[in-house]
N, C-alpha and C positions, 0 to 999 in steps of 0.2 A: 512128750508128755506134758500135758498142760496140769498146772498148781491150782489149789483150789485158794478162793483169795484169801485174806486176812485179816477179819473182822476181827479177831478173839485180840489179836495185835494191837488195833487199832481203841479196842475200848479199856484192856490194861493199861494203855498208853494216857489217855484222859484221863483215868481215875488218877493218875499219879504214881500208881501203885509200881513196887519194886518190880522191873521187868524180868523174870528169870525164866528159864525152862523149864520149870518145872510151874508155874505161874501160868504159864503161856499152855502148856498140857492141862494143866487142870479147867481155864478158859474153854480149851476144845471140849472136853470131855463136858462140861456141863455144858456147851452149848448142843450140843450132840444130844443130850439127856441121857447120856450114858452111866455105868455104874463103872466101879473103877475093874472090878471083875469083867465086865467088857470092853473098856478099851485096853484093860491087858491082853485081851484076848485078840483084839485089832493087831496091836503091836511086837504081841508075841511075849508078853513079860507076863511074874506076878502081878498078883493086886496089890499086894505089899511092896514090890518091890516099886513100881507105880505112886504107891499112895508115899514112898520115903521120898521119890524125885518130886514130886508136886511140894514135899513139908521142907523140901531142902534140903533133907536127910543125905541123901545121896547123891554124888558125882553121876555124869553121864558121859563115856566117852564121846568122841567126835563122830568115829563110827557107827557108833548106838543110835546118836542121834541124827545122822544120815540117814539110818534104815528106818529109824521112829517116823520121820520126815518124810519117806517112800510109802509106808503102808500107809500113813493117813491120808497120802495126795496134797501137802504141803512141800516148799520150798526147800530142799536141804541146805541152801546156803543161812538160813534162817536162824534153823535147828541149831546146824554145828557151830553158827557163832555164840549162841544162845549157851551153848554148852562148857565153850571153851571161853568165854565170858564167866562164867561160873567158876570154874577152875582157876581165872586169874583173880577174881575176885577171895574166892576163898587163900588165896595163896596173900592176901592184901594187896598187893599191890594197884597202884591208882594207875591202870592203865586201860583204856576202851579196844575191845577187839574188833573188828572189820575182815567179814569174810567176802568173796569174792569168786566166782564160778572162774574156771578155769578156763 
């Protein structure tokens, strides 16, 4: 299965702007011109539950975000690190995660 590339990555990345997964979701989703009632519907979640991981609101497991990662036709190694980057962030500690296909 081929990835679709990663612009929405690449222009969070320029602005400066905090990289999270839920950042990088919101990215797709406006680049897509979607509502967030359709790319919950892409990915299989609420709008709300959607619109809390884009605010930060909410945790994403690693899982979640492998499968989040399969229905859009993005990367899972991406995703899950994006995820579990979040997790350790909110936990504080100053540590960068690096994920890695198996």
């Amino acid at each position: 299965m081929t990835t679709r590339a990663v612009p929405a990555r690449r222009f969070l990345e320029s602005l400066g702007a905090r990289y999270t997964l839920g950042a990088f979701l919101r990215a797709i989703r406006e680049g897509e011109g979607w509502s967030l009632a359709e790319m919950g519907k892409q990915i299989g979640m609420s709008r709300t539950h959607l619109s809390d991981i884009e605010r930060g609101c909410r945790a994403v497991s690693p899982q979640m975000a492998a499968t989040i990662a399969r229905r859009l036709g993005y990367a899972e190694e991406q995703m899950v690190e994006l995820a579990l980057q979040g997790i350790v962030d909110q936990s504080r500690l100053k540590l960068t995660v690096q994920v890695k296909a198996a």
